[in-house]
Each structure stands twice: as structure tokens, then as C-alpha cells.
N, C-alpha and C positions, 0 to 999 in steps of 0.2 A: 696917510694910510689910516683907514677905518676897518674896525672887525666888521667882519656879514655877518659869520654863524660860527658857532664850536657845535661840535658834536662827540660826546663823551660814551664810554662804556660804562656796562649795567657791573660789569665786574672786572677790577684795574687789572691791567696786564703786567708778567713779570717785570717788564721792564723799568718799573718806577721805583725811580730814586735811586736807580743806581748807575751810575756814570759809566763803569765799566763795559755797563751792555750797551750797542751800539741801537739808533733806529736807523733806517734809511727808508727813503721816500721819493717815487719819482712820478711826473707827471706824463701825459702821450696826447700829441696831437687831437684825439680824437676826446679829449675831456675823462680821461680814464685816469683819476688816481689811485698809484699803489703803495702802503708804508707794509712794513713788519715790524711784528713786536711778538714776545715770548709768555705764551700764555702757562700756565700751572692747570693739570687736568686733575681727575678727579686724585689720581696719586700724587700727593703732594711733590713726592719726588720726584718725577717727570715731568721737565717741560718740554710745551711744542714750540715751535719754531715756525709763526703764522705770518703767514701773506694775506694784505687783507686789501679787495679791490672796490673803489665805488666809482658813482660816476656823481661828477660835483653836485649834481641838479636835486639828486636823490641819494643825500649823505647816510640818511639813516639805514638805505638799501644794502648793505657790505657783504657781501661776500669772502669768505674764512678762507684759506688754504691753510691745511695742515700740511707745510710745503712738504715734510719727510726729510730735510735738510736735518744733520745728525750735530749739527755746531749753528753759533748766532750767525742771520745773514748777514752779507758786509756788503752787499751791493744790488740794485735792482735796478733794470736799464730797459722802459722800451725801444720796439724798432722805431724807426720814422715814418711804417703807416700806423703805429699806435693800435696793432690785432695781436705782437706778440709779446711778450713780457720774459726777461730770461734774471734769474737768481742766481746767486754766488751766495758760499757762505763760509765758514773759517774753518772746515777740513777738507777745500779742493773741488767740492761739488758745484758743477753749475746744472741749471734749467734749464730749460725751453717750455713756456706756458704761452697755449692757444686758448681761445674759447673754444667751447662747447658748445654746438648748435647754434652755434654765434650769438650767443647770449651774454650778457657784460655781468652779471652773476651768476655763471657756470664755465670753471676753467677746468681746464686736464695737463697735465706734460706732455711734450711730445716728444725731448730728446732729452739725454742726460750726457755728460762729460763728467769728467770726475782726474783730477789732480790727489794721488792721495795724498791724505793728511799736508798736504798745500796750501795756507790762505791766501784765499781773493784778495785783490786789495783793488786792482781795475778792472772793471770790466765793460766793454763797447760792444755794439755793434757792427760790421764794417760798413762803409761811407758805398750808398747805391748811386753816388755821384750826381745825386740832384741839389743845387744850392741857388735859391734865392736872395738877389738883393733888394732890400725897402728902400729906396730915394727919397728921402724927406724933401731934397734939393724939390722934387717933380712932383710933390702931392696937389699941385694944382693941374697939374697933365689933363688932359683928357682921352691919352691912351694909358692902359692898363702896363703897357707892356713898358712904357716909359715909368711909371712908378715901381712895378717889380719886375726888376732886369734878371734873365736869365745866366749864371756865373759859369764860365767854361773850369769844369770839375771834372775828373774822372774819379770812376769809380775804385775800390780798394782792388778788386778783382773780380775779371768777368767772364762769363763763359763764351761760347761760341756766337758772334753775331755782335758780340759789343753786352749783350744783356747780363747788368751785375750781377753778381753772386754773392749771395744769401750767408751769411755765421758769422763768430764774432772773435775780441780777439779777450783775454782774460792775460792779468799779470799777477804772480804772486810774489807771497811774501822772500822768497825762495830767488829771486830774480831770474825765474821763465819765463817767457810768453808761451802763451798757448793759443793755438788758432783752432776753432773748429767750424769745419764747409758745410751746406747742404747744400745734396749734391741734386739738381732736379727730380731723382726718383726716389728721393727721402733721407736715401744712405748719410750717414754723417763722417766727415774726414776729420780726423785730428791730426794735428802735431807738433812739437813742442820745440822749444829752441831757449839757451840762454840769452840774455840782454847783451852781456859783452863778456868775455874771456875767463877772467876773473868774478865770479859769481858771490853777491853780497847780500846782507837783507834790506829788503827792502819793505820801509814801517808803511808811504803815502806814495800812490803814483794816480797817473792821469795821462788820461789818450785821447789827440788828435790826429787829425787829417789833413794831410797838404793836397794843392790842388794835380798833381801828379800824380795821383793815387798812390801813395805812400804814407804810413803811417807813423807817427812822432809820440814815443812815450817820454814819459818827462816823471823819475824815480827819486825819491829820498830815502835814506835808512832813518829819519826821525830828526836826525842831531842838527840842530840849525849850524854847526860848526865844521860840518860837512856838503861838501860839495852835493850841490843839486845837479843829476846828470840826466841828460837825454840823450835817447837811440834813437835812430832812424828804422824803422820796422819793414822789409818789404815780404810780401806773400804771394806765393806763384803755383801752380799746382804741374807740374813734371810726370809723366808718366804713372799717371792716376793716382801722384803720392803729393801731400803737398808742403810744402817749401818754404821755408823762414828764413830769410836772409837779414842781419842784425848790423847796425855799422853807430860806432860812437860821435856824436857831436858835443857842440861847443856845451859846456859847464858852467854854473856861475855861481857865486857863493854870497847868501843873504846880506845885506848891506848894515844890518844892525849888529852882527858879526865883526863888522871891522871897525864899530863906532868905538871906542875905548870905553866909554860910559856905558852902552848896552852889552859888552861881548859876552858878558855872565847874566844877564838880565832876561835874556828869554832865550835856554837853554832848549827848546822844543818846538819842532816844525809839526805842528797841528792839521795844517790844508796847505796843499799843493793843486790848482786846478790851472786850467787854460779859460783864458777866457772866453773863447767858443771855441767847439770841438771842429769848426773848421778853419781855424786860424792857430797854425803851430807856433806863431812867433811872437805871444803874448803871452804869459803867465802870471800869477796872482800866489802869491806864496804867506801866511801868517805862522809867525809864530811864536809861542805864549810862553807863560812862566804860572803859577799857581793860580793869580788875580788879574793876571791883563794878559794884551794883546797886542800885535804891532802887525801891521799889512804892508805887503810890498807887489806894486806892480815893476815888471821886466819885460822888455823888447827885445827880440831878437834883432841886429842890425847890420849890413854890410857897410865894412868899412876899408878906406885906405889901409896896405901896407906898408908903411915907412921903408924907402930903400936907404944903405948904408952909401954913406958920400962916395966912396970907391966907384958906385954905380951910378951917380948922379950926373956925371960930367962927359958920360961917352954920348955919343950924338945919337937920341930918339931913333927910333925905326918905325916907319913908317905903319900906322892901323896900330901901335903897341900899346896896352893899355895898363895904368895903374895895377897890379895884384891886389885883390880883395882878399877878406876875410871875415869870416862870422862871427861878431859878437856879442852876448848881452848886455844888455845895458838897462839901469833902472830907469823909469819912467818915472815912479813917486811914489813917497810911503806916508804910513800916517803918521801921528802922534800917537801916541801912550794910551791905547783902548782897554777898556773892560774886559774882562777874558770873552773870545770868541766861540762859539759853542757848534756855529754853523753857518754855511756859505750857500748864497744862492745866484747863478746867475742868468742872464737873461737870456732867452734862446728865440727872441727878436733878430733876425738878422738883417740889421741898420745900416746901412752905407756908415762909414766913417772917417769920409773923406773931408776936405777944409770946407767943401760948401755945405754938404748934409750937415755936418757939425754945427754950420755956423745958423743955415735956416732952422735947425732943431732950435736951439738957443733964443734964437727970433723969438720964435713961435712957440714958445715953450713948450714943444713937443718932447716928452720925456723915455717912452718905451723904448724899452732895446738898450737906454746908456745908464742904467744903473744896474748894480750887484748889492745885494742882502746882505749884509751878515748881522748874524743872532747872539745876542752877550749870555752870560750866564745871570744875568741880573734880571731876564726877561722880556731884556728890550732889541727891537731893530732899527738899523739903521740901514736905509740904503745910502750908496755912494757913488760919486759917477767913477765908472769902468777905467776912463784915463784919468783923470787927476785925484781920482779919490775923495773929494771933496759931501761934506753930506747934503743930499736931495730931500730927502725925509728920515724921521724917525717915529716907531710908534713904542710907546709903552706899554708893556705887559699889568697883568692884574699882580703882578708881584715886584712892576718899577715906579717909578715915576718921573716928571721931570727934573732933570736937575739943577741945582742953584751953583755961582758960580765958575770955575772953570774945569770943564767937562775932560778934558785930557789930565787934568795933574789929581782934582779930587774924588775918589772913591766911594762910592756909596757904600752906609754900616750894612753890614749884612744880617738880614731876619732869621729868630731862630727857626729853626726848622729847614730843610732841604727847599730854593725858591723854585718856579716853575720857570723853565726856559725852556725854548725849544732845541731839540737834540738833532734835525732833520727840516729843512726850509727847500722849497722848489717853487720856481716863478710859472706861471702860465706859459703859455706860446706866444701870446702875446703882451706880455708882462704886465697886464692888468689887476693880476692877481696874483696873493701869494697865498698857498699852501703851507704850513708848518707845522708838526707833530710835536709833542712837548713832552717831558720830563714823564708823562701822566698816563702817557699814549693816547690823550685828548688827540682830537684834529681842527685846527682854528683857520678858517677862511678869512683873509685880509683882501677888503679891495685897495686897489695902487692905484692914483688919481695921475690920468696921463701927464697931465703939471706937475706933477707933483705939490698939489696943493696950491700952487700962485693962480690967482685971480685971472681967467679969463674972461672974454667976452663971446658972449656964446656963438654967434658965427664960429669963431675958431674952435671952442669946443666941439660944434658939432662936424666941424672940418676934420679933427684928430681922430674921431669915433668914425668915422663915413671912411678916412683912410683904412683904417684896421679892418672893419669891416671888409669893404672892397682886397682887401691881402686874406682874410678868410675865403672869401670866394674864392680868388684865383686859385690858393695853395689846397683847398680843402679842409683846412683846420676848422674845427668847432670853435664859435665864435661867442661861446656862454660868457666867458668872461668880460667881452666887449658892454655882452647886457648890462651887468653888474653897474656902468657909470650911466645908463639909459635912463632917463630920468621922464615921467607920462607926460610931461608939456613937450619933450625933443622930440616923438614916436612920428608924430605925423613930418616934420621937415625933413628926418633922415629917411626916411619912404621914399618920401619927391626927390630926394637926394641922390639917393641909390641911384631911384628909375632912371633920372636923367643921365648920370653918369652911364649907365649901363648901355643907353640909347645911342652912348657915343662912339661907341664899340665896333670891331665889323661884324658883318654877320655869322663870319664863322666863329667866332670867340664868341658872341651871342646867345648862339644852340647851344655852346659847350654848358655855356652859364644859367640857361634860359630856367630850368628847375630849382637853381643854384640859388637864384635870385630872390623866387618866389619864396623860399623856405626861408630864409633870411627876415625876407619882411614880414612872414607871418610870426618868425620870433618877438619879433619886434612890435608886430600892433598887438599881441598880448600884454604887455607892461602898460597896456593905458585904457581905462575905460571908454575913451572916447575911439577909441579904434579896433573893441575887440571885436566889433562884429567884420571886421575888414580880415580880422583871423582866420574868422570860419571861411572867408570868401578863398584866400589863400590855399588854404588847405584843400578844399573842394576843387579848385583848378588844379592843383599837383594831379590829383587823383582824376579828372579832366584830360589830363596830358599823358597819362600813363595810360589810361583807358581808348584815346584816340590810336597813339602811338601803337599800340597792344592790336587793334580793329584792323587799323593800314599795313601791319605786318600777316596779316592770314591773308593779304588780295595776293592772287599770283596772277604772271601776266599769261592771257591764252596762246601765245606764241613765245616761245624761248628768247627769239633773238628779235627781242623786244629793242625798243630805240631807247632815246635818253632818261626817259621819262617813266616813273614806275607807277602803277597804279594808284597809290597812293596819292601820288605827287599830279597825277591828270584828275581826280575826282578834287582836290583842291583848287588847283585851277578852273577847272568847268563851275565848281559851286562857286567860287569867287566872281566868276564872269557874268555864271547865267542869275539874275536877281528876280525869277517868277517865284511865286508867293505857293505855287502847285507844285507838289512835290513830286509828281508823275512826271511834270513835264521834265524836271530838271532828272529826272533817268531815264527818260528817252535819246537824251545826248551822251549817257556813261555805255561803255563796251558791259555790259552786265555778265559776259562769261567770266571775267574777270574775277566776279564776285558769288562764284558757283566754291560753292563749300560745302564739306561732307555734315550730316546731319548732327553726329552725336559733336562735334565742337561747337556747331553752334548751339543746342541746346545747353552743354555747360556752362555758355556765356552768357545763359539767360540772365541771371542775376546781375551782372554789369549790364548790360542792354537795359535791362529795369531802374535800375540807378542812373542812366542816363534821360532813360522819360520821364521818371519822379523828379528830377531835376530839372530840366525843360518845365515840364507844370508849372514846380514850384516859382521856378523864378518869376513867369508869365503872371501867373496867379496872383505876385504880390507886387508886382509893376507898379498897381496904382499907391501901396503905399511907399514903394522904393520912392515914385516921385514927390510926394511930401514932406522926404525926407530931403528935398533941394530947398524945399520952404521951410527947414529948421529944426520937423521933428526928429525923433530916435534912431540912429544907422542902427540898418535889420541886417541880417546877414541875404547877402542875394545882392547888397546895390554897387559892390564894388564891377557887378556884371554889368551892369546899366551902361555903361559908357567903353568896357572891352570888345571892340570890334573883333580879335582874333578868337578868343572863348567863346563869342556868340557864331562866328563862323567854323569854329569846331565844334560845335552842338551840332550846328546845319549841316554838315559832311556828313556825323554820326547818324542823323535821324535818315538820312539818304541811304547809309550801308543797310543801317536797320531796317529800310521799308523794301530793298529788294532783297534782304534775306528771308523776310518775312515770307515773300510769293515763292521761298525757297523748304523754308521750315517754317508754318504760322506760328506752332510751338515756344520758337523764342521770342516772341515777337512782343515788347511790355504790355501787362496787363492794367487795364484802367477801369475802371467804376464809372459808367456814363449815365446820366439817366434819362438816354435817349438809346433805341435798339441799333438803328441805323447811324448812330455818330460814329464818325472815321476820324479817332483820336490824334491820330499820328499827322493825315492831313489837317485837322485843325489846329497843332502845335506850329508843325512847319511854318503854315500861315503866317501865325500870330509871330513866329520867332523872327522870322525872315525879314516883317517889316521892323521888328526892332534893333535886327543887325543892319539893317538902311541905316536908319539914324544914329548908328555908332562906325559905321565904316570907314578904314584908314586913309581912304583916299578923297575922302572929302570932310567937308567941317563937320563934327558935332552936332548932333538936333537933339533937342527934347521930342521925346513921345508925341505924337499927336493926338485929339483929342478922341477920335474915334477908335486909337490903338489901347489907348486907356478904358475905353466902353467896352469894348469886347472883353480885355483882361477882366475887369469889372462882372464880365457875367459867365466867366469859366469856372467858377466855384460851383454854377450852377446846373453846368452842364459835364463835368467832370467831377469825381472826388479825389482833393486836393492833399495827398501823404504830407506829412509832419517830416521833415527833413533830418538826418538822425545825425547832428553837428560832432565833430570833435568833442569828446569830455574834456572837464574843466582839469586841465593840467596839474598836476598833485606836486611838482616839484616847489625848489624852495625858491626858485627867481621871483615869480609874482609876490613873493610875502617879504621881499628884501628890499622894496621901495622904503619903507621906513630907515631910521636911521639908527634902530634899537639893533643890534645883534640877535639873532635867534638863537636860543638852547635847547639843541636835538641830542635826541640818545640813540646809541648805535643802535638797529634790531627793532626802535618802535616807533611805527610808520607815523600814528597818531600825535606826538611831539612837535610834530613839523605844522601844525596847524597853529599855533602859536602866533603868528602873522595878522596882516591885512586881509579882508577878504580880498580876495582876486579879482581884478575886471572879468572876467569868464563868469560869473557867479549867476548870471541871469539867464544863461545857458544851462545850468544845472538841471536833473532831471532826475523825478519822483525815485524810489527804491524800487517802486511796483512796477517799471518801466521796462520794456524790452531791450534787452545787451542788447549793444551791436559790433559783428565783426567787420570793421573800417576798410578791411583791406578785400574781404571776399564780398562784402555789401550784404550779407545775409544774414537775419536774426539768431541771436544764441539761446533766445530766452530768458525769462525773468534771474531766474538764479542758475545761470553757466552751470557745466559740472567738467566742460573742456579743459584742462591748460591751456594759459594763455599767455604771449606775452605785448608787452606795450614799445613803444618808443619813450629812450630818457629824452628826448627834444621835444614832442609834439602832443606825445599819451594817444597817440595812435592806439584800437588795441586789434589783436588775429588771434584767433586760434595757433594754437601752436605746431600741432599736426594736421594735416592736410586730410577734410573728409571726403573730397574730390580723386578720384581715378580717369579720368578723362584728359588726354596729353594739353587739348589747348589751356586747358584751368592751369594744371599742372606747370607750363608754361610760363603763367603769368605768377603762382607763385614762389617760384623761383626766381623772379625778378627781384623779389623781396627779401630773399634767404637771410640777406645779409644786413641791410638795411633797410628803413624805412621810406615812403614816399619821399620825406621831407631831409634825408638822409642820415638820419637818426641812424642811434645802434637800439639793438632789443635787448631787454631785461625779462626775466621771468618773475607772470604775475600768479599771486594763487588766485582761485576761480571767483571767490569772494570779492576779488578787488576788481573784477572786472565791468 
């Protein structure tokens, strides 16, 4: 384990140096972290009680909630698509926080519950019964669906049709559970139930999910000298009221408890967790005394019930089987640890069967079997999940290594209060750790999938290419995977991907096909040698969006149209027909087809324009694209040179274009010729059409010919050639984290963050005096914006933020985007300055 980055506050929050006050901290699929911590406002006397959300890429970006919670929060949990975040705090209140305009720095509530004067102590989700297996066993598969196996799950509760149902379940200190539903039309259901008969307190609990849709809490009152007990949780909704039904299971009681030599030595159950919240039959239990720490994992097990001799000797019956019975059993504990301050564990969901175990082991594949915990000394230690044993350790700036034997002697302690973290959470793919410390600092730790042992990079890049490929399928952001991307591996995990991708059928292909491209443009940004392959990336997404966007206005001129949609016959016919005349090739399209009302196409002037500047450009620099085969500089444009499909989706485009054109000339791209009579659009086609010859998928590769080079050669001078307005240089912290120095950012100043390497993008950079461009409508903002605007944390896409367009088809396409971005980014809001 190596730090990336800390990023500190310009003024400490209440919560420093006092142990009393709780942090918590949790992470979301979608790269969204969120901690709380208690700020002091300008009356000393009043504190708030702050939520604070960033997105990893853009730490110093944070986002404040003054949650209005009236006590310290105890718990913060998001969903599993990582859009909602719900709070708990210590008098009963919980949350429910969305975004705002779907912006990852603008949240609102949406629902409130409230338990009064109640403390949280768990708080979940419920289980929408989607659960992914990783097969390590099959990470050489070349099906997707062989590495991540679909787990038959139901969900906690569903409505009509099978489709789960939305709320969560909270337990307090009080021994209630409390469930609350959204109900489709927003309404919120509550309702309350005890855990079992006899109602007790309860200091530490934790909730999972069985695969029978039923839910398993797992409650301590504190005292390691008391029974750990679990309930079976079921929830039903009955006559539009809904229903808790509670039933007690098997109990176990901590094993340092019944040692003689520990029975008074760690008087206090500190953490109770499950080791995934969809495995009820595992728990992880620590617990402490003033200086240290002791861990214990526990399996639930069926086992034989011993029948009494009386009934051994009467003669079998036939099919009669053994009576079973439930019950715990430890698995393994550690030794004599440093006090424990905080637990993380991995939300990898790893097969854990004898073969995944044993090829993980092989291959020192590490993600998904290790769990955190945090000392009060500053330091981490991961350990693997079943045996406990340690995988890595990293030292805080307040530990060090230790001499000697680490279980028996103690480190003297410094004066002063040390820095440990109070609140640890792993990644999604445990690449990474998150930890909040004593300080309300935030320290970014990368986690090396070996955990540090020595590989040979084949397999390294094998480990990285799996996580990867489980990002795609699952949808998770895959920023942490960056974090071990090192500028010499950019280019092998490209070829890597693609091929694996290739292997796919076609229908999981389409699913992926944008999926894929986003992925690799993350990826040829970390390397100067491939950032101009970035721009290429990007430009296709927005390529693909803009085709797909075109073929959706064709309607067919007869309703009870055959198989084939417009769309999908102008594909075909431009695939078949290979004439160089672009007349000729819409003399064989049904062109009623492509009868459209005026003002939508006029709206789409600006994309229709972005696609001819594009065409030029690319045409334009052909002759130096091919130089670039004899050595020199990759420009951005040559990743097109050899894509047969992008060169054939220009050719469809310039086709709809030119008989919209005979339709409304109005939208038709404007060009600079310095000729009266030049016909721009027939001389692109030309020129593009013989270059998608020599890149077509059904025959071998050619280089350019010599005459196709001469003509490009003198289209500069027959046309004028726009300056292509690339993706900006991405502001986040990925690119500056190739070194192996830690970065020191401050929450709130953007300017910190440059502290780094320059970035490969950097030659892409452009003048102050330069014209904004909005990425996503293609149309200039002007030199100094005065729009709101916001960008993507993935890509630095950037859009206007309100739409200056009234015209349904604009309107249309952005709404595509409401939510994310081309490359599937979330949006952040930027002020106009930064644009």
C-alpha cells in the first residue's frame, strides 16, 4: 500500500481529537465519496452536523451539506446505483439525499423518517437482488459471462411483476428495526417492529442479505461477555401497510471470552460486521480493552444432531435423514493487535470457492480477499478475509515499522493525540482505500492487486484487464483500477481489452460498444504516447451518439414496414454500394424515408456541422496521419485511419446530410471553398469513401494510395480547414498521480491540485484568448463564458447547463445527456471562469 494524495481542510472540523465523536465514511459504485464530520459556525456554540461529497478525481471539488441532522451522524450508506445517499444520526433521524440536476456537487433530501430520540446504530439498503460472481478460477475465459456468473438472488421486496422495491431497513440502539418503502408514486411507508420479545440495547449491529430475500441482523449490547445475537428480518407489505416479521437465530458468544487468560482482557465489542452484506453466514467480530485489539472470524454451519442410543438401534426408514442444526463456529482469530480504531471490507464479490481460492493464490491475485483494519497508532493492516493472516501493512506519518515481535510489543506512545484514521472504506474494486483520520483529513491509499509480491507483467496486466472487463459489465467506475496503470502498460491493455471484447457475441457487444470506447480513452490519457488516441476516443463516442441520434428521426413511409428499419437499410445499401458519387448512392435509398419537418432539421445544424468539420479534418491530415506509420508524432485523427466502422458511419451521415440538404439547404454544413462551383459534400464523400476501401472489415487493410494522398495534399487548398476543438486537458488528479510522491491538496482550492506532473494532454492545451467550446451542443460559448456550466468528473467534457435550444429534436438529444455524460461520466458544476 502507497498514499496517492491527502487532501486537508483550510479550517479543522469539530471532530478533531476527540474520540467521542464519531466519522463515518462510505464509498458508491459510481466513484462518489461521502464522510461527515462536525463543523463550529460562526457561534462558537453551535455545531453542524456536515456531509461532505466529492468525487475521487476532483478531491478538492467537495461539496458541504449542512445535513440539519440535530445529533452526530452514525451512519451513511449508498444505494447500489450509487445516485442516492441516506443518513442516520444519534436522535432517530434518517435521510434520503439525491442529486440536484444531477450534479455530483448539488444534493437536496428527498424523504425523511425519524425514530424519535432513537440512535441508528445500522443502517442498509434493501437487497434489489442483483449479485454478481468474479471467477478468478475463469479469468482466462473468453466469455464475459464465464468470468462474472449471474447469482440467483432475490430481492428483499417486490412489487408487481417481480420489480424490487426501493427503502431501507435502520436498527436502533433501542432494539427496533425500522423499514421504510418508496412506494412508485414517491409516498414513503414506514414501520417499526422489535428484534425479538424481550427488547434490549443494542451498542453495534449489522445487516445482511440471504439469497431468499430475507434479511439477517446480527446485534451486540457492547459487552464481549454477552451473547452476539441474530434475527431473521422478513418484510411484506399486506393491505398497503407493511409488515415485519422477526424470528431468533442461532447465537455465539466471542471465543476470547471463554479463553481464561483473556476473559477480562478485552472487556469491549468495538465492530461487529458481516463480511459481505450478501453472505449472512460469516461475521467478523473485534474486541478491545484501552491498548489493543483482538479479531475473530465466525461461520455459520450445519451440522449433525446427535441422536440418544435409545434411537440408534430401531431399524432406518427409508429416504430418513440425519437432523441438522445451525451453528457457529469460529473460523480464526488473531493475536494480540494494537487497538483497532476501524474496519474496512472488501465489496469485491470474489467466488470463494477451493478453485477461485486456490488460482487467486497461484496468481497472486489479491482483490476482494482482504479486510482493513485501522490501529490507533496510525497504521493499516490488511488481512486475508478467511484466515486472518496479514497481506500488507502501510504506516501512517504518526507509525512506523516495528522491531521485534509485533503481537506481544507495543509501541511508546507520542505526546500529544496520534493521527489514526477514525473511518476506512475499500473501493469497488479494492484497489483503493479511502480513510478519514482523527483530523477530518481524507488520505487516498492505492492497494497493489498482489499485494506488493513481485510479478511479471504479463500477469499484472492480466489482473488489471480482469477488473477492468468486471467494470464494464457491472457499470462501476473504474478510476481506481487507473490508480495501478502505469504509461508503458496503456498501450498492451488497449490491444487487450479490444481483443477480448471481439470475443464476445454480438449482442453483449452493442450492450458494451460505448462502454468500451470510454474505458480506453481513460486509459490512453495516462501515457503520452497515446494521448492523442484520447482525442480519437472521445470523438467516436460523440460519433456514435450523433449517428444513433440521425437514424432515429428516419420514419418508415409505410407503417407496416418489414424487418428492417431505415436506419438499418441505409447501412446496408452504403455498406454494399462502394461508388465514390454520392448521388449515385441515394438513388438506391427510399428518400421518403428521410422527409423531415424543417425547424428539426435546422436545429441539428450544429451536429450536421461537426460532422463535416470532421470529415475535412480528418481527410485534410491523411497525408500526415500516414507519416505517422514511418515514426513520426500520433496526431489526433489517426486512430480513424484503419476504423472501417467510423469511416462508414461518417459515409451513412454525409448521405442523410446531402438528401436533407435537397430538403432544407439551410442545415446543410457551411464550408470556405475557394472555388464558386465546388460541391464540398461531393468532394468529401469521394475522398472518404476511397479511404473507407482501404480500411473495410471484410477485406485486408491497405495503406492509402498514392493518388488518395495527393488529393488530400490539396484539399487545404480548395477548402478551409477548422481547427478541431479537442477535449480539454483534464483537471483531475489521475494524470499527476503517475509519480510516486503523494500529492497535498486542500479542500475548496482547485489550484493545489497542480502540484503534479504535467499531464500527456498538455500539448493539447489552448491559448486563454481562445473560443470555449460547448462538447456536447458543438457550438461556441465565447472567449469568456458568462453561461453556467457543468463538466464531466471522467473526461472534462464541458455543456452549458441550461439548454438555449426550444426546438423538440435539440431538446431530444439533450436529454440524452441529462444524466451523464458521453463517456458515462457524472456532471459537476463548473463556475463560467473554468470553463
Amino acid at each position: 500500500m502507497e498514499l496517492a494524495y491527502v487532501c486537508d481542510w483550510e479550517k479543522r472540523p469539530q471532530n478533531s481529537h476527540c474520540p467521542s465523536i464519531p466519522l463515518v465514511c462510505s464509498w458508491s459504485c459510481r466513484n462518489l465519496l461521502a464522510f461527515s464530520t462536525d463543523m463550529k459556525g460562526e457561534d462558537e456554540d453551535k455545531v453542524s452536523h456536515m456531509i461532505h461529497i466529492i468525487d475521487t478525481e476532483h478531491p478538492w471539488d467537495v461539496y458541504s451539506i449542512n445535513s440539519g441532522h440535530t445529533e452526530v451522524i452514525s451512519c451513511l450508506e449508498w444505494d447500489q446505483s450509487g445516485s442516492k445517499l441516506l443518513s442516520a444520526d444519534g436522535d432517530g433521524q434518517i435521510k434520503c439525499w439525491a442529486m440536484s440536476d444531477h450534479l455530483v456537487n448539488s444534493w437536496e433530501c428527498l424523504h425523511c423518517s425519524s425514530l424519535d430520540g432513537d440512535p441508528i446504530v445500522a443502517l442498509s439498503w434493501l437487497h434489489n437482488g442483483v449479485k454478481l460472481a468474479l471467477h478468478v478460477e475463469m479469468s482466462g475465459s473468453t466469455n464475459f459471462g464465464e468470468k462474472f456468473s449471474r447469482v440467483k438472488f432475490s430481492p428483499s421486496l417486490t412489487l408487481f411483476g417481480g420489480k424490487p422495491m426501493e427503502g431501507w431497513l435502520a436498527v436502533t440502539v433501542s432494539g427496533l428495526v425500522s423499514v421504510s418503502l418508496l412506494k412508485p408514486g414517491g409516498a414513503l411507508l414506514t414501520a417499526s417492529e422489535s428484534l425479538c420479545r424481550l427488547r434490549g440495547r443494542v451498542a453495534l449491529a449489522d445487516i445482511a442479505f440471504t439469497g431468499g430475500g430475507n434479511i439477517v441482523v446480527a446485534a451486540t449490547d457492547g459487552s464481549s461477555s454477552s451473547p452476539v445475537q441474530f434475527y431473521k428480518v422478513v418484510v411484506s407489505v399486506v393491505s398497503e401497510k407493511c409488515r415485519i416479521d422477526t424470528e431468533l437465530l442461532p447465537s455465539l458468544f466471542l471465543r476470547c471470552t471463554t479463553d481464561p487468560l483473556r476473559r477480562e482482557k478485552y472487556p469491549t465489542v468495538t465492530h461487529l460486521k458481516f463480511l459481505t452484506r450478501e453472505n449472512s453466514e460469516q461475521v467478523l467480530l473485534c474486541a478491545s480493552h484501552q491498548s489493543g485489539s483482538i479479531v475473530e472470524c465466525w461461520s455459520l454451519r450445519k451440522e449433525g444432531l446427535p441422536v440418544n442410543n435409545i434411537f440408534q438401534h430401531r431399524s432406518p426408514v427409508v429416504g430418513e435423514k440425519q437432523p441438522t442444526i445451525l451453528k457457529w463456529r469460529i473460523l480464526t482469530t488473531t493475536s494480540d493487535l494494537e487497538r483497532v480504531s476501524s474496519i474496512a471490507l472488501p465489496k469485491l464479490p470474489i467466488s470463494i470457492s477451493n478453485t477461485d481460492l486456490k488460482v487467486a493464490s497461484d496468481t497472486k491475485f489479491c482483490p476482494g480477499l482482504g479486510l482493513a483494519l485501522a490501529f490507533h497508532d496510525g497504521s493499516i493492516q490488511i488481512l486475508h478475509r478467511l484466515s486472518l493472516h496479514t497481506m500488507g501493512v502501510f504506516y501512517g506519518s504518526s507509525s512506523g515499522p516495528r522491531t521485534g515481535d509485533e503481537s506481544a510489543i507495543k509501541r511508546q506512545r507520542t505526546g500529544g493525540p496520534s493521527i489514526h484514521f477514525k473511518a476506512l472504506q475499500f473501493s469497488w474494486t479494492s484497489l483503493a482505500l479511502a480513510g478519514v483520520d482523527n483530523h477530518g483529513k481524507l488520505h487516498m491509499l492505492r492497494v497493489s492487486p498482489s499485494m506488493g509480491q513481485v510479478l511479471e507483467m504479463n500477469t499484472t496486466l492480466r489482473h488489471l484487464l480482469f477488473l477492468l472487463e468486471y467494470c464494464m459489465v457491472t457499470g462501476y467506475d473504474w478510476w481506481d483500477v487507473l490508480l495501478h496503470v502505469q504509461p508503458g502498460m496503456v498501450h498492451n491493455l488497449v490491444e487487450k481489452l479490444h481483443e477480448e471484447y471481439m470475443r464476445q457475441n454480438q449482442a453483449l457487444q452493442q450492450v458494451l460498444a460505448t462502454r468500451i470506447v470510454a474505458v480506453k480513452a481513460s486509459l490512453c490519457k495516462l501515457s503520452a504516447a497515446t494521448a492523442a488516441r484520447a482525442c480519437d476516443f472521445h470523438a467516436k463516442l460523440l460519433l456514435i451518439a450523433i449517428s444513433s441520434t440521425f437514424k432515429s428521426l428516419l420514419r418508415p413511409h409505410v407503417l407496416n414496414t418489414p424487418d428492417k428499419s431505415p436506419g438499418d437499410r441505409l447501412t446496408e445499401i452504403c455498406a454494399k454500394n462502394i461508388d465514390t458519387d454520392i448521388d449515385k448512392v441515394m438513388i438506391n435509398l427510399k428518400t421518403e424515408e428521410f422527409v423531415l419537418d424543417g425547424p428539426p432539421l435546422q436545429s441539428l445544424q450544429q451536429l450536421i456541422q461537426w460532422v463535416g468539420d470532421f470529415v475535412l479534418y480528418l481527410l485534410a491530415n491523411l497525408p500526415n496521419q500516414v507519416s505517422v506509420l514511418q515514426g513520426s508524432l500520433v496526431r489526433p485523427g489517426f486512430g480513424f485511419m484503419r476504423d472501417g466502422a467510423s469511416l462508414a458511419m461518417l459515409r451513412e451521415m454525409l448521405v442523410m446530410i446531402r438528401i436533407w440538404g435537397l430538403l432544407k439547404p439551410g442545415c446543410l454544413p457551411t464550408f470556405t471553398a475557394t472555388s464558386d462551383n465546388q460541391d464540398s459534400m461531393q468532394l468529401l464523400f469521394r475522398l472518404l469513401t476511397r479511404l473507407w476501401l482501404c480500411s473495410r472489415e471484410d477485406g485486408p487493410p491497405q495503406d492509402p494510395d498514392e493518388s488518395l494522398i495527393d488529393e488530400c495534399c490539396l484539399l487545404p487548398s480548395q477548402l478551409l480547414v477548422p481547427g478541431m476543438d479537442w477535449l480539454p486537458l483534464n483537471d483531475g488528479v489521475m494524470v499527476k498521480l503517475q509519480g510516486k510522491t503523494p500529492l497535498r491538496l486542500q479542500f475548496g482550492k482547485p489550484s493545489s491540485a497542480g502540484g503534479g506532473s504535467n499531464g500527456p494532454l498538455e500539448i493539447f492545451t489552448r491559448s486563454p484568448s481562445s473560443q470555449k467550446m460547448d462538447h456536447l451542443r458543438c457550438v461556441h460559448m465565447g472567449v469568456c463564458p458568462t453561461e453556467e456550466s457543468k463538466a464531466c468528473t471522467r473526461c472534462g467534457c464541458v455543456t452549458m447547463l441550461r439548454s438555449p435550444n426550444k426546438t423538440s429534436a435539440m431538446k431530444q438529444w439533450e436529454q440524452r445527456w441529462i444524466k451523464n455524460c458521453l463517456c458515462g461520466g457524472l456532471w459537476r458544476r463548473i463556475p463560467p471562469m473554468l470553463t
